[in-house]
PyMOL Python script that loads the backbone (N, CA, C, O; Angstrom):
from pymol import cmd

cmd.read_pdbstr("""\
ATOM      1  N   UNK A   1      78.638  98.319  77.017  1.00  0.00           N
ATOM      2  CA  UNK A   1      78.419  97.974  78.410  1.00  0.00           C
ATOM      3  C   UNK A   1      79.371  98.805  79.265  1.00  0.00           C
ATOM      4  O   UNK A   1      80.553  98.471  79.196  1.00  0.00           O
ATOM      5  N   UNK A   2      79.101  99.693  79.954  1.00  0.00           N
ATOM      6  CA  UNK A   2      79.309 100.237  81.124  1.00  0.00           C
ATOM      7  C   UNK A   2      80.189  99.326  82.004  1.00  0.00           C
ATOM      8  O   UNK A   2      79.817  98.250  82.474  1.00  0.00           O
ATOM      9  N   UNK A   3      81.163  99.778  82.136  1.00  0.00           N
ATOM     10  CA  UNK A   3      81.990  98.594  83.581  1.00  0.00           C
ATOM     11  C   UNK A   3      83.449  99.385  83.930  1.00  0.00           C
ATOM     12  O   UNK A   3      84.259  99.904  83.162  1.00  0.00           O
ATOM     13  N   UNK A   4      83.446  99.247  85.602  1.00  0.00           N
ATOM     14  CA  UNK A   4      85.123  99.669  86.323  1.00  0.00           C
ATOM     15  C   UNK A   4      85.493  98.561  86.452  1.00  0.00           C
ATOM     16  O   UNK A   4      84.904  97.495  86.626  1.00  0.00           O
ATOM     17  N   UNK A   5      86.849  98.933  86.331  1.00  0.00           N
ATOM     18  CA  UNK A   5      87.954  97.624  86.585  1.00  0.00           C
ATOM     19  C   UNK A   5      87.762  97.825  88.224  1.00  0.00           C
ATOM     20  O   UNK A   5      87.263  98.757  88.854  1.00  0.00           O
ATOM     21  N   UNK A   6      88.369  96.555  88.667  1.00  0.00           N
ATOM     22  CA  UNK A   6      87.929  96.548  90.153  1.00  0.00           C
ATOM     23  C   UNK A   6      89.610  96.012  90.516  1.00  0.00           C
ATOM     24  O   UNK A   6      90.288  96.489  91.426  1.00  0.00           O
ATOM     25  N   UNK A   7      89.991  95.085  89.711  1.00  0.00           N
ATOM     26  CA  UNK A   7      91.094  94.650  90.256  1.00  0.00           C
ATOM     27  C   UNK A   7      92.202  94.510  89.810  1.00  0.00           C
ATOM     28  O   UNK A   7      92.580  95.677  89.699  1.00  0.00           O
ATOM     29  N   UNK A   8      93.433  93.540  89.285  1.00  0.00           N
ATOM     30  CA  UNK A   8      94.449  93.755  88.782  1.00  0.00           C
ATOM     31  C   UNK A   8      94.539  92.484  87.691  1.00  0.00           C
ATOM     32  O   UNK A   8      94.246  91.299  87.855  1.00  0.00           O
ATOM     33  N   UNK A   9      95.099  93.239  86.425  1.00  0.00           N
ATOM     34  CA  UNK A   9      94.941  92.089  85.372  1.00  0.00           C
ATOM     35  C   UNK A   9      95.699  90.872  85.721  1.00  0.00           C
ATOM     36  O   UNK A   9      96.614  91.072  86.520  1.00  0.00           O
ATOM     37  N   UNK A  10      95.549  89.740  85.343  1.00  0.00           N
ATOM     38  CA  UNK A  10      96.394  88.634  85.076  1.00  0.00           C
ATOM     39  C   UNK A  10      96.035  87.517  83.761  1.00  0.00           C
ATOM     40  O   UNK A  10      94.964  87.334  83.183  1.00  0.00           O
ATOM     41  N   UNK A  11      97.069  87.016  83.599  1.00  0.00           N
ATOM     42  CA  UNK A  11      96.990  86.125  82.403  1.00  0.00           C
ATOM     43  C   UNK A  11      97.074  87.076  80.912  1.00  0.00           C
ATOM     44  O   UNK A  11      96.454  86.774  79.892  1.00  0.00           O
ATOM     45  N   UNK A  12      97.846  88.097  81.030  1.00  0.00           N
ATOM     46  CA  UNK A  12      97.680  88.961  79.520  1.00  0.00           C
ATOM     47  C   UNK A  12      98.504  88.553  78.316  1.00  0.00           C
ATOM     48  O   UNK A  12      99.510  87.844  78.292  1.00  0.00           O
ATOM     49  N   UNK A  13      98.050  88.977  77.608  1.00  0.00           N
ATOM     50  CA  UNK A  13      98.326  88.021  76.425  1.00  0.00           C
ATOM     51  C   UNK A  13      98.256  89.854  75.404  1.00  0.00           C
ATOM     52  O   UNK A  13      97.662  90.930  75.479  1.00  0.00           O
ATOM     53  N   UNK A  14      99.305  89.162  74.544  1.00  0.00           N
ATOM     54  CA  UNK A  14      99.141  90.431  72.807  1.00  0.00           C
ATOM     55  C   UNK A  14      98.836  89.608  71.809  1.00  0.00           C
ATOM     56  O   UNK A  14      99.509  88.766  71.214  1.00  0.00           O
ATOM     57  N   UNK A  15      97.626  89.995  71.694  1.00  0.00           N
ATOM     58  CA  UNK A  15      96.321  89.637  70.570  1.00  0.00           C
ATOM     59  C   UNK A  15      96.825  89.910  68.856  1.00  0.00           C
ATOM     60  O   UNK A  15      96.419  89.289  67.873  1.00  0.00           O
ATOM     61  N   UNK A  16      97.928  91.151  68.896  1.00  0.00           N
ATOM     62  CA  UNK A  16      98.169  91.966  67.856  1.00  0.00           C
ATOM     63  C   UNK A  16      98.977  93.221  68.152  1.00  0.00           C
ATOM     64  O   UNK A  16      98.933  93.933  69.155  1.00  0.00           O
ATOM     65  N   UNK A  17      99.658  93.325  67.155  1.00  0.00           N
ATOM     66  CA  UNK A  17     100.530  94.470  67.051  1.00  0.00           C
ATOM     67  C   UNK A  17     101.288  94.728  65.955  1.00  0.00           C
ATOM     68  O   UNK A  17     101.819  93.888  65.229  1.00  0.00           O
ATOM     69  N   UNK A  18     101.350  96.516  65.797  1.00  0.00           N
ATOM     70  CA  UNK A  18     101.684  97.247  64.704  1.00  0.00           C
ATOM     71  C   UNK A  18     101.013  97.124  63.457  1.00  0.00           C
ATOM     72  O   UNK A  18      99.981  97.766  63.264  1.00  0.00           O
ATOM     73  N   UNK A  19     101.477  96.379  62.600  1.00  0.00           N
ATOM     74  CA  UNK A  19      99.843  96.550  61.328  1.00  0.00           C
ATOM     75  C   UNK A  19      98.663  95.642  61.026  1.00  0.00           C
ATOM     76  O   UNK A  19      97.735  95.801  60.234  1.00  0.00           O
ATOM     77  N   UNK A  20      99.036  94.298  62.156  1.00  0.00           N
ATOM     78  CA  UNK A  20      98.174  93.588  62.125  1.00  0.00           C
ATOM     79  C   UNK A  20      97.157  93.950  63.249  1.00  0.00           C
ATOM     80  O   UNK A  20      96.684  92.969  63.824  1.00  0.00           O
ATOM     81  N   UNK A  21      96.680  95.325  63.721  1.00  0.00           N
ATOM     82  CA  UNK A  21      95.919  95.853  64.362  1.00  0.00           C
ATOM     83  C   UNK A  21      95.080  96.286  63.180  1.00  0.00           C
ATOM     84  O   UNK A  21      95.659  96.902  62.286  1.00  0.00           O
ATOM     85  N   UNK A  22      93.655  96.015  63.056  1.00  0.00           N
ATOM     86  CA  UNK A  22      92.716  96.904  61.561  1.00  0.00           C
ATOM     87  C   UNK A  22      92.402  97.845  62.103  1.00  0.00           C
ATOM     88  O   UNK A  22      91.947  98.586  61.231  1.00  0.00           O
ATOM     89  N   UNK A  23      92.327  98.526  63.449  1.00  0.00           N
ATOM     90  CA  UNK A  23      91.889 100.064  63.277  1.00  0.00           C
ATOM     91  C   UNK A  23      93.044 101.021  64.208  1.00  0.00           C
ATOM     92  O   UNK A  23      92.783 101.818  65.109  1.00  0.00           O
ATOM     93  N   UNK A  24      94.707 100.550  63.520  1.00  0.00           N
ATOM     94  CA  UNK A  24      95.668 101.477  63.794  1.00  0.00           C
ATOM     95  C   UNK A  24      95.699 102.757  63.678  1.00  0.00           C
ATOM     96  O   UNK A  24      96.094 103.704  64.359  1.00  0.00           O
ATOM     97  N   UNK A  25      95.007 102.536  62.278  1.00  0.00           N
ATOM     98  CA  UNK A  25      94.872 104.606  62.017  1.00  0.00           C
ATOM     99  C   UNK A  25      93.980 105.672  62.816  1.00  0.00           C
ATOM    100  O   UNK A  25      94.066 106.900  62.806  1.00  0.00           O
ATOM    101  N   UNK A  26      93.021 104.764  63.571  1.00  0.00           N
ATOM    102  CA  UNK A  26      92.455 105.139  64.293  1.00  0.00           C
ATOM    103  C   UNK A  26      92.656 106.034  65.740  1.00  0.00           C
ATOM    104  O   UNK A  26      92.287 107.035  66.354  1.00  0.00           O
ATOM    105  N   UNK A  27      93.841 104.445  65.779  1.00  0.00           N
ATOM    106  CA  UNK A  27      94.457 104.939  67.404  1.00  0.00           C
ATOM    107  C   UNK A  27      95.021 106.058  67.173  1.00  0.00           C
ATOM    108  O   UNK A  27      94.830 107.115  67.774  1.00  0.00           O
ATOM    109  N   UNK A  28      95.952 105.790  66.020  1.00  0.00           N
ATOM    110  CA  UNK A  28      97.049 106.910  66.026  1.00  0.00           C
ATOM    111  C   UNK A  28      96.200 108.566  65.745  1.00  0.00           C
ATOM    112  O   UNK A  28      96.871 109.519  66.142  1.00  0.00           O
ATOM    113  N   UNK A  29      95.050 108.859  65.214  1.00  0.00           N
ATOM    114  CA  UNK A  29      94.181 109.820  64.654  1.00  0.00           C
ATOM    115  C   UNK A  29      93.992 110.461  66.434  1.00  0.00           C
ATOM    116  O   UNK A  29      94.427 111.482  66.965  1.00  0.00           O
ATOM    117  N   UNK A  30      93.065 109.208  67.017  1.00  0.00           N
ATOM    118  CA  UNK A  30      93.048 109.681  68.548  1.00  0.00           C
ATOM    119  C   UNK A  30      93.656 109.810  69.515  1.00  0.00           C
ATOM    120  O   UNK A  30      93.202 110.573  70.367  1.00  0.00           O
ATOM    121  N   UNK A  31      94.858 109.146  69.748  1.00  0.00           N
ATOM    122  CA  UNK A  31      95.626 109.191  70.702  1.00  0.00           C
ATOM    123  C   UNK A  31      96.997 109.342  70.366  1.00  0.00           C
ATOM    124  O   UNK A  31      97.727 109.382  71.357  1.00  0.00           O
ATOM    125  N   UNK A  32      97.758 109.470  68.902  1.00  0.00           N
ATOM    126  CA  UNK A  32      98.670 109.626  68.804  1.00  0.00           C
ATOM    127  C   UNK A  32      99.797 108.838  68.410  1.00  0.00           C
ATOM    128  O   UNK A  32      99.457 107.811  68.998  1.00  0.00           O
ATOM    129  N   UNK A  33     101.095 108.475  67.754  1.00  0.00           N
ATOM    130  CA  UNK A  33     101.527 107.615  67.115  1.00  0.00           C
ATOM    131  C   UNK A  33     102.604 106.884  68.570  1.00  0.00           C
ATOM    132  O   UNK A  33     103.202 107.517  69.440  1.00  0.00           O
ATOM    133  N   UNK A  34     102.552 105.895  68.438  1.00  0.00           N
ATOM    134  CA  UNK A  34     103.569 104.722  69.007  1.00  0.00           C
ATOM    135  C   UNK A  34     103.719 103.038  68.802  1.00  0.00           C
ATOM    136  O   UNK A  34     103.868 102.355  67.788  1.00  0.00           O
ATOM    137  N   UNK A  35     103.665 102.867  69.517  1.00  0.00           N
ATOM    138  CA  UNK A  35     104.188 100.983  69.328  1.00  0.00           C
ATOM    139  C   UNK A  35     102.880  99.907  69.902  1.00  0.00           C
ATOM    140  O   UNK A  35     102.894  98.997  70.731  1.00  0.00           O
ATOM    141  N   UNK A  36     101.781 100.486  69.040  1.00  0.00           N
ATOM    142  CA  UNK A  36     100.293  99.952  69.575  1.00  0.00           C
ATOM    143  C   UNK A  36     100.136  98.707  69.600  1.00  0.00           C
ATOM    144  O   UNK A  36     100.056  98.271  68.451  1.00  0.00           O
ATOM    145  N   UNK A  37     100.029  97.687  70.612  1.00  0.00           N
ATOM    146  CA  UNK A  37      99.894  96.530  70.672  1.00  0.00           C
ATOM    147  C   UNK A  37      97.816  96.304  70.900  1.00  0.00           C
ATOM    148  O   UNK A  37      97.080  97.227  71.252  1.00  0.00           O
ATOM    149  N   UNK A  38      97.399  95.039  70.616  1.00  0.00           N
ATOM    150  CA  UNK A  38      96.334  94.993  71.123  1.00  0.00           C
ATOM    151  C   UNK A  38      96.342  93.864  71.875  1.00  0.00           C
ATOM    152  O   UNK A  38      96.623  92.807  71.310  1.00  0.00           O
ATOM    153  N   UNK A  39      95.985  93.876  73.518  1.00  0.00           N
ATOM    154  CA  UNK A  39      96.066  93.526  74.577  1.00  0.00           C
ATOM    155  C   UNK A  39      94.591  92.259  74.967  1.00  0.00           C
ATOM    156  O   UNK A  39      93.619  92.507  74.254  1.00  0.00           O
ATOM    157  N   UNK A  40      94.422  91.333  75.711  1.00  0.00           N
ATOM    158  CA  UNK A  40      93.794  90.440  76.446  1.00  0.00           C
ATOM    159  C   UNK A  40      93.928  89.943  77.763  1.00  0.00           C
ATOM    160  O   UNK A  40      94.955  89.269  77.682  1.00  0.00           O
ATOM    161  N   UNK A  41      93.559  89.871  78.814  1.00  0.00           N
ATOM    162  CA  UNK A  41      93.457  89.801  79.883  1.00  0.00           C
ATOM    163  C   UNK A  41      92.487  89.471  80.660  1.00  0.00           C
ATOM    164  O   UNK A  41      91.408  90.034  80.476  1.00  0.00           O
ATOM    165  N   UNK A  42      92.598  88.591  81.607  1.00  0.00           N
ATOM    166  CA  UNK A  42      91.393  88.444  82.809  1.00  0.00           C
ATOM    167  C   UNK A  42      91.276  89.682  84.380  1.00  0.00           C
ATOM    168  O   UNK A  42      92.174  90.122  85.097  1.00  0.00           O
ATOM    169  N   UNK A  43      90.193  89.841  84.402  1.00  0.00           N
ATOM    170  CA  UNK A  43      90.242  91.314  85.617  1.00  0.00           C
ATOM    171  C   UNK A  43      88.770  91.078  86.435  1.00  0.00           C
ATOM    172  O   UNK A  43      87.950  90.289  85.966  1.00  0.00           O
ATOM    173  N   UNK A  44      88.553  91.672  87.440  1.00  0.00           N
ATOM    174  CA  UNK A  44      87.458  91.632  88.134  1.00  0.00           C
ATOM    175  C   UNK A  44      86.634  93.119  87.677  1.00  0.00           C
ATOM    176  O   UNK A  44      87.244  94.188  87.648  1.00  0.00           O
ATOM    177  N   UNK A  45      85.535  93.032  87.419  1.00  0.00           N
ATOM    178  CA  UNK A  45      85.047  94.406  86.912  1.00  0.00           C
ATOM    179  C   UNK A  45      83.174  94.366  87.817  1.00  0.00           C
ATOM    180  O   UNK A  45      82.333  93.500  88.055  1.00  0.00           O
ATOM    181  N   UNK A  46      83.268  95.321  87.962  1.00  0.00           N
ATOM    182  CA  UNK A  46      82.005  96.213  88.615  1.00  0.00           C
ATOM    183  C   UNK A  46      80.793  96.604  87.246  1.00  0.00           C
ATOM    184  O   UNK A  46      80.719  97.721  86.732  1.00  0.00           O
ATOM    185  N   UNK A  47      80.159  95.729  86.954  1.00  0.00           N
ATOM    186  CA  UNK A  47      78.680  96.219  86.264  1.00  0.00           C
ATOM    187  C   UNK A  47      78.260  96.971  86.882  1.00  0.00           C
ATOM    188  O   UNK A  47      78.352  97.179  88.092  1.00  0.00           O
ATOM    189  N   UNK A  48      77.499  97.703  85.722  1.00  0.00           N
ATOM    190  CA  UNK A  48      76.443  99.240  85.748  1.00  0.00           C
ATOM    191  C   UNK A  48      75.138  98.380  87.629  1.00  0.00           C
ATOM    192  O   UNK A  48      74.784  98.854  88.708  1.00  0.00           O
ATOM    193  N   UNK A  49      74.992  97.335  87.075  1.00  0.00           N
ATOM    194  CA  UNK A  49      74.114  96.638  88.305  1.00  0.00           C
ATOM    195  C   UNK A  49      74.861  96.587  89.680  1.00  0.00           C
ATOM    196  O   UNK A  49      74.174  96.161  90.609  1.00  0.00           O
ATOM    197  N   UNK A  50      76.169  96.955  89.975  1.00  0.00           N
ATOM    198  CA  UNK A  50      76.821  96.765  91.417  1.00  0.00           C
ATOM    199  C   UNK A  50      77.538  95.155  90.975  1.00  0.00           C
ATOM    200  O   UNK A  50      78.548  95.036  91.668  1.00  0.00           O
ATOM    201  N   UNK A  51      77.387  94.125  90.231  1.00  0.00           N
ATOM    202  CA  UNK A  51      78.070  93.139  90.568  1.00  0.00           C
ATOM    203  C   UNK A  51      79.324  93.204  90.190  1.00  0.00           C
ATOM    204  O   UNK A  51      79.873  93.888  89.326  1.00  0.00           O
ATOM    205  N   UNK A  52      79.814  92.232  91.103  1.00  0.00           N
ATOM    206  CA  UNK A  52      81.179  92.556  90.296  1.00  0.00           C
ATOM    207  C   UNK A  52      81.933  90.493  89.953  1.00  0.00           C
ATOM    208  O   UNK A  52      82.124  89.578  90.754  1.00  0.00           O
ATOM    209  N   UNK A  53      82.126  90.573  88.497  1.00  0.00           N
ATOM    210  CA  UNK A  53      82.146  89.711  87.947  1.00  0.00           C
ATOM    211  C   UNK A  53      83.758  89.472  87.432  1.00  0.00           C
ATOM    212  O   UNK A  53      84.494  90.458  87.411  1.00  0.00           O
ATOM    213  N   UNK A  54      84.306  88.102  87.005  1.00  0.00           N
ATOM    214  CA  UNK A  54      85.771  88.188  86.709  1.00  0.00           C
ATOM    215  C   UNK A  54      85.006  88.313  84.757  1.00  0.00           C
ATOM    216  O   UNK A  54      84.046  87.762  84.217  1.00  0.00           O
ATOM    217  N   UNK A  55      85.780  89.054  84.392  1.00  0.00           N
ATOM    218  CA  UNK A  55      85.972  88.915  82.898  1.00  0.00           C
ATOM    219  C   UNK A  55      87.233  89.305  81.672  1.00  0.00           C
ATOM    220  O   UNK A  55      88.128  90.138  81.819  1.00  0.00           O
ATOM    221  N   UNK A  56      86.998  88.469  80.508  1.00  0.00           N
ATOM    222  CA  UNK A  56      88.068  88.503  79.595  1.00  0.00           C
ATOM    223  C   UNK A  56      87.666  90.313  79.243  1.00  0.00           C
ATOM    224  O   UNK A  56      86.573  90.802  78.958  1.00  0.00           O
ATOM    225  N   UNK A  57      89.018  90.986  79.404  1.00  0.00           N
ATOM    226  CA  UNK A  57      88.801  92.535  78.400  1.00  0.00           C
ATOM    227  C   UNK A  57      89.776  92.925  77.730  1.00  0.00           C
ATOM    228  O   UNK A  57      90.907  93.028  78.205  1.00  0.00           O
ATOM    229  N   UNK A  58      89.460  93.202  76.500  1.00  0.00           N
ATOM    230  CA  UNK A  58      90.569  93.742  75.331  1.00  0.00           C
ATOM    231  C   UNK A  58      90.573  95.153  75.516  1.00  0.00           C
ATOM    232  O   UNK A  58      89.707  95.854  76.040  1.00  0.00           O
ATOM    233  N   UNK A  59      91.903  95.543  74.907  1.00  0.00           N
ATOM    234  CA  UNK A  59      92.540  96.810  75.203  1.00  0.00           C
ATOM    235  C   UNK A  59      93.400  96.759  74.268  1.00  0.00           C
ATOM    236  O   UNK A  59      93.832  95.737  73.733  1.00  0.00           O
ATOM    237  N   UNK A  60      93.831  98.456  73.911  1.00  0.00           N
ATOM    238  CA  UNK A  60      94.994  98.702  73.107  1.00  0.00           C
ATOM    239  C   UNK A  60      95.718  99.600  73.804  1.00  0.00           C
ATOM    240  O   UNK A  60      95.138 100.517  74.386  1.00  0.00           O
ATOM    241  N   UNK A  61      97.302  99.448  73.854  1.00  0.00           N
ATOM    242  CA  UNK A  61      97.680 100.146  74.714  1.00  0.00           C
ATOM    243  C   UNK A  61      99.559 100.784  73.907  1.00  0.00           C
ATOM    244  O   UNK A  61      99.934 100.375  72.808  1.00  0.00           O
ATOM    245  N   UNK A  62     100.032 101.337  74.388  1.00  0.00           N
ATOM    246  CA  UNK A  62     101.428 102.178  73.453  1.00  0.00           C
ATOM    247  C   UNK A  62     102.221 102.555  74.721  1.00  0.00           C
ATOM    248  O   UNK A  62     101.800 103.199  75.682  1.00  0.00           O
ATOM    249  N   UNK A  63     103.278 102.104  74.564  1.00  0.00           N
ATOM    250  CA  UNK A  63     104.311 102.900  75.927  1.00  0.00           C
ATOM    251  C   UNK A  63     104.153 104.252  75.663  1.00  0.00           C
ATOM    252  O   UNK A  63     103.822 104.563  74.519  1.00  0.00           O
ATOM    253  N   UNK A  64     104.350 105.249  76.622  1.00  0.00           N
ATOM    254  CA  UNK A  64     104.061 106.235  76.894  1.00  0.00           C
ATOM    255  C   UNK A  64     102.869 106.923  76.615  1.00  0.00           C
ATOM    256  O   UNK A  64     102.562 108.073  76.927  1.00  0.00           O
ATOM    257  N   UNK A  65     102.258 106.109  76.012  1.00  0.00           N
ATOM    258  CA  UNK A  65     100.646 106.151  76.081  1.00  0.00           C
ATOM    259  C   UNK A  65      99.580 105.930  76.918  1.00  0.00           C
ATOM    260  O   UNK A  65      98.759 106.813  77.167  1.00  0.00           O
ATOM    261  N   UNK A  66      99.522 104.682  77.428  1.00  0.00           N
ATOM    262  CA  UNK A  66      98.887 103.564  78.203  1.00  0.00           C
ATOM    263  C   UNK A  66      97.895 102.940  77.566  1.00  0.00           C
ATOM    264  O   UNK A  66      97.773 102.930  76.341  1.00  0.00           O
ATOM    265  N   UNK A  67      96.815 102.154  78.710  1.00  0.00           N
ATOM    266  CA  UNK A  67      95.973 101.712  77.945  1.00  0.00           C
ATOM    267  C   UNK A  67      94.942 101.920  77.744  1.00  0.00           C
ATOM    268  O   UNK A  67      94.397 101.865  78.847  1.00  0.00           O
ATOM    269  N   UNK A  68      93.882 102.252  76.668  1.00  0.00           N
ATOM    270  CA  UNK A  68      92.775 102.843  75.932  1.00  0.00           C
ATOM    271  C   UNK A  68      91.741 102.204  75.859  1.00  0.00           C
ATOM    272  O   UNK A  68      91.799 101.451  76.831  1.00  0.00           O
ATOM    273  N   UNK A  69      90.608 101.968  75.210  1.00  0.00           N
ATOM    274  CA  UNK A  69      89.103 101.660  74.682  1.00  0.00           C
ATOM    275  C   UNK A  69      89.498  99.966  75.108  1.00  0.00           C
ATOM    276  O   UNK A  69      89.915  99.011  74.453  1.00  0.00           O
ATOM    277  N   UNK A  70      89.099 100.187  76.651  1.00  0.00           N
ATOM    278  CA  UNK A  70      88.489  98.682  77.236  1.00  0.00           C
ATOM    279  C   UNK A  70      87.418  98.137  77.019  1.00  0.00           C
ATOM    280  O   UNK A  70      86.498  98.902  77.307  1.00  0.00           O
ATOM    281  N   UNK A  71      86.976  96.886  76.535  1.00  0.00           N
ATOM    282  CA  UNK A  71      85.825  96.278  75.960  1.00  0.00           C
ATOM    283  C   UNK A  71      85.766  94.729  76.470  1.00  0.00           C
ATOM    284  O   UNK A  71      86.499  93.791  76.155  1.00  0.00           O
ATOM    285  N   UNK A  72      84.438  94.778  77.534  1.00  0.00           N
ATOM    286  CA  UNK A  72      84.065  93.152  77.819  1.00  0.00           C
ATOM    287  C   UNK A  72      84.058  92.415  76.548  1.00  0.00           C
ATOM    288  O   UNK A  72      83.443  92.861  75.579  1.00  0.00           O
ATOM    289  N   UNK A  73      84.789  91.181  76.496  1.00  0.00           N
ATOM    290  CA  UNK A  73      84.750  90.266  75.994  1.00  0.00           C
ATOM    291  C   UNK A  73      84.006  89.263  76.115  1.00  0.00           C
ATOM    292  O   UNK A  73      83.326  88.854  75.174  1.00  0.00           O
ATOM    293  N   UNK A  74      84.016  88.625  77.467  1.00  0.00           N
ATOM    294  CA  UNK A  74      83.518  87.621  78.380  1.00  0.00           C
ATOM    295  C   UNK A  74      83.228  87.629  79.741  1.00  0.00           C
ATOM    296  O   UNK A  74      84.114  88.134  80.431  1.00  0.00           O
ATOM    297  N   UNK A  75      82.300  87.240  80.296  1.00  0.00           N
ATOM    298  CA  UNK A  75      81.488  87.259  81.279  1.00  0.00           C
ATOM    299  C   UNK A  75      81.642  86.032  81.757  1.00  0.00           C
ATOM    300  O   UNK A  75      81.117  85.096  81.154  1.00  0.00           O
ATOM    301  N   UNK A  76      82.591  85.753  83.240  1.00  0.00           N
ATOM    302  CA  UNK A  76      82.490  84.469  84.020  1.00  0.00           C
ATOM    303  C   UNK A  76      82.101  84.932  84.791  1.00  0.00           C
ATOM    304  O   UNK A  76      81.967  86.110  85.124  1.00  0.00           O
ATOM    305  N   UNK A  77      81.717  83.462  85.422  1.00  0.00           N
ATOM    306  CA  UNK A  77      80.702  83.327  86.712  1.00  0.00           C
ATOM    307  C   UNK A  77      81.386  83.430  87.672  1.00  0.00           C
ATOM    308  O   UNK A  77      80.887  83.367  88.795  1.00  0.00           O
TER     309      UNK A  77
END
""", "prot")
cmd.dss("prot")
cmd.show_as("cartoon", "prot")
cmd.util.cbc("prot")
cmd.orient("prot")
């Protein structure tokens, strides 16, 4: 699913980090080695349709990295 962040996270939470992440080798293959946490959060986001909806989105993110492969979770009303 297609979607821009529209607004500013709140309520974030670390889901996981360092080897209890299952596709670490991944990150590190694509983006490079650091202190990869995997991230949760509520945000306002813009669907491919123009709406713009609050939803849960996961993320993995590394200091001096930032944060990477955002993925809707949940869809509130």
């Amino acid at each position: 699913m297609k979607f821009e962040i529209v607004g500013e996270f709140h309520a974030i939470e670390t889901i996981a980090s360092g080897r209890q992440i299952r596709v670490l080798a991944m990150l590190r293959k694509r983006w490079g080695a650091g202190r990869w946490r995997k991230m949760k959060g509520l945000v306002l986001v813009r669907l491919r349709s123009g709406r713009i909806r609050e939803a849960e989105v996961h993320w993995y993110e590394a200091h001096g990295i930032g944060k990477r492969d955002f993925r809707i979770k949940k869809l509130f009303k």
